[in-house]
N, C-alpha and C positions, 0 to 999 in steps of 0.2 A: 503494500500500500504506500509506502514511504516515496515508490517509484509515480508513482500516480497523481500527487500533490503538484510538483514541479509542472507536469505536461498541465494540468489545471490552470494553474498561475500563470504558464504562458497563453495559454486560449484566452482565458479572460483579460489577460492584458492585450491580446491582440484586438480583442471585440472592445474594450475600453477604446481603444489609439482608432479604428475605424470608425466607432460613435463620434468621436470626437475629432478626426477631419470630415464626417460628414456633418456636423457641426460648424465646423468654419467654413466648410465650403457653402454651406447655404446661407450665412452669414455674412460671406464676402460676394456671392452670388445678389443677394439680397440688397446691398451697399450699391453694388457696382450699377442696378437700374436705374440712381439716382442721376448719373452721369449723361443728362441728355444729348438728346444727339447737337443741338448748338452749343453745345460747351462741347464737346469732341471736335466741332469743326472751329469753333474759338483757337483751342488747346494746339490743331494742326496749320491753322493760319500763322500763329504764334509762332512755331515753331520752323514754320517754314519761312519767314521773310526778316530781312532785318528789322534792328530792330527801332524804336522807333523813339529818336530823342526829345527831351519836353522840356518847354518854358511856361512858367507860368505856373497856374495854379488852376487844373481838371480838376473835378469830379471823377470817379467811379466812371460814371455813363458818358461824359463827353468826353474820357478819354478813350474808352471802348469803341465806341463809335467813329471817332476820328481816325481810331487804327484800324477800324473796317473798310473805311472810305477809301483809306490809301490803299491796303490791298487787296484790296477789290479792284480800284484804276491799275494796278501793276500786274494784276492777273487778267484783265480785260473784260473782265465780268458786267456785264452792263444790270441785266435783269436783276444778280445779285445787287450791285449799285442803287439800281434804281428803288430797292426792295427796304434802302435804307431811307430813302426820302418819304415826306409828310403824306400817308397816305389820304390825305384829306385834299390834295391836291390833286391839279389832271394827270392822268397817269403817261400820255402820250408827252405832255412838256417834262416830265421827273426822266422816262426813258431819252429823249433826245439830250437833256444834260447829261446826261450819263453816258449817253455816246460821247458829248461833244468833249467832258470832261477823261475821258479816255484816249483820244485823239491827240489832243493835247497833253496830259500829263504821265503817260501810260511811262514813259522810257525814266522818266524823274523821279516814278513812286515805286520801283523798280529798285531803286540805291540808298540812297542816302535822305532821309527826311527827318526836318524838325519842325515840331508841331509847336506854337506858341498860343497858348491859351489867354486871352483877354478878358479881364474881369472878374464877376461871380458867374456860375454857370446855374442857379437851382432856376433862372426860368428860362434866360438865354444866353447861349456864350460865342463871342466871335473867335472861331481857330484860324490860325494865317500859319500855311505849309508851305515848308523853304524846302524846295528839291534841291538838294543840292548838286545833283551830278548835270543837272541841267539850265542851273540856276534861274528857276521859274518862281512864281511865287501864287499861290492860291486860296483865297480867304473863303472860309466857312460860317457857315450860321447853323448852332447845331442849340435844338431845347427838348426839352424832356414833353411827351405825350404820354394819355391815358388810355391804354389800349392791352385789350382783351382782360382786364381787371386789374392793371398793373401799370407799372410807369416806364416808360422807354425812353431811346435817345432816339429824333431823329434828326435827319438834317435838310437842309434847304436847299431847293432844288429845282431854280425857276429859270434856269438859264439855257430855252432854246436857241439862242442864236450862237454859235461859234466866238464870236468878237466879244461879247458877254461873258461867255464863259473864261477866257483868258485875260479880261481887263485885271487889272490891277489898281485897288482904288487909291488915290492921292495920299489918304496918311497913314498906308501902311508903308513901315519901312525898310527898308532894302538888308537885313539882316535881323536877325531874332534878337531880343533883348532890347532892341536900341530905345525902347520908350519904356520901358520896363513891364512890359506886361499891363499896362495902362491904356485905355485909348485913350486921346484927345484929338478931339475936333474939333 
């Protein structure tokens, strides 16, 4: 009988140790649903394009936002783009920005950008993106909306004509920092 205790002791620690990764695997199984699929494509945009320098003083949301805008123009993504603009707005002028803003910025949101944030952002915040490898310059209007029971960032997105899309307005300035993150007009 002496011989028979041992084989015991191993069986039921083997059925212990199988309880209990099935335990964590339905545990970490369980976890792992949380993970939406837009945070998986957040996580893989992240991941995949440089990265992206800041002045100023974002939010949460209008920094997220401003770094979708850009790679989205660097991947070419229009519909995604346009997907970020006010949906309360005509959906035919949000996609023709999105073209025209692609056209234009696609090769500059590709490298090197810094994003400087103007102001408080909790209703609306101006972002002005310095591409650097093209030295272009592109000012944003980005405010938080109420949509599907929650609060989002979107952005502004009213510029079908080309020449529109790529003005550059008079007091923003030719390099980040230079007014400190302040506008004045």
């Amino acid at each position: 009988m002496a011989t028979r205790f041992p084989v015991a002791r191993r069986r039921r620690r083997a059925l212990r140790g199988a309880l209990a990764a099935a335990l964590v695997l339905g545990v970490l199984t369980g976890c792992s649903s949380e993970y939406d699929g837009a945070e998986a494509e957040y996580a893989g945009d992240y991941s995949s394009h440089p990265p992206l320098s800041v002045v100023g003083y974002p939010s949460t949301g209008t920094l997220g936002i401003t770094q979708q805008v850009v790679w989205r123009i660097a991947d070419g993504r229009v519909d995604e783009l346009a997907d970020l603009g006010d949906p309360d707005k005509d959906r035919g002028t949000t996609e023709k920005t999105a073209e025209n803003w692609i056209a234009a910025f696609r090769k500059g949101a590709g490298g090197k950008v810094t994003a400087e944030f103007y102001d408080e952002g909790s209703y609306r915040q101006t972002v002005v993106l310095y591409l650097h490898d093209t030295g272009q310059i592109k000012e944003l209007y980005v405010r938080p909306l109420w949509m599907d029971d929650r609060s989002v960032y979107r952005v502004g997105m009213d510029e079908p004509d080309p020449a529109e899309a790529t003005a550059v307005a008079p007091w923003v300035p030719k390099k980040p920092g230079e007014l400190g993150s302040t506008m004045i007009r």
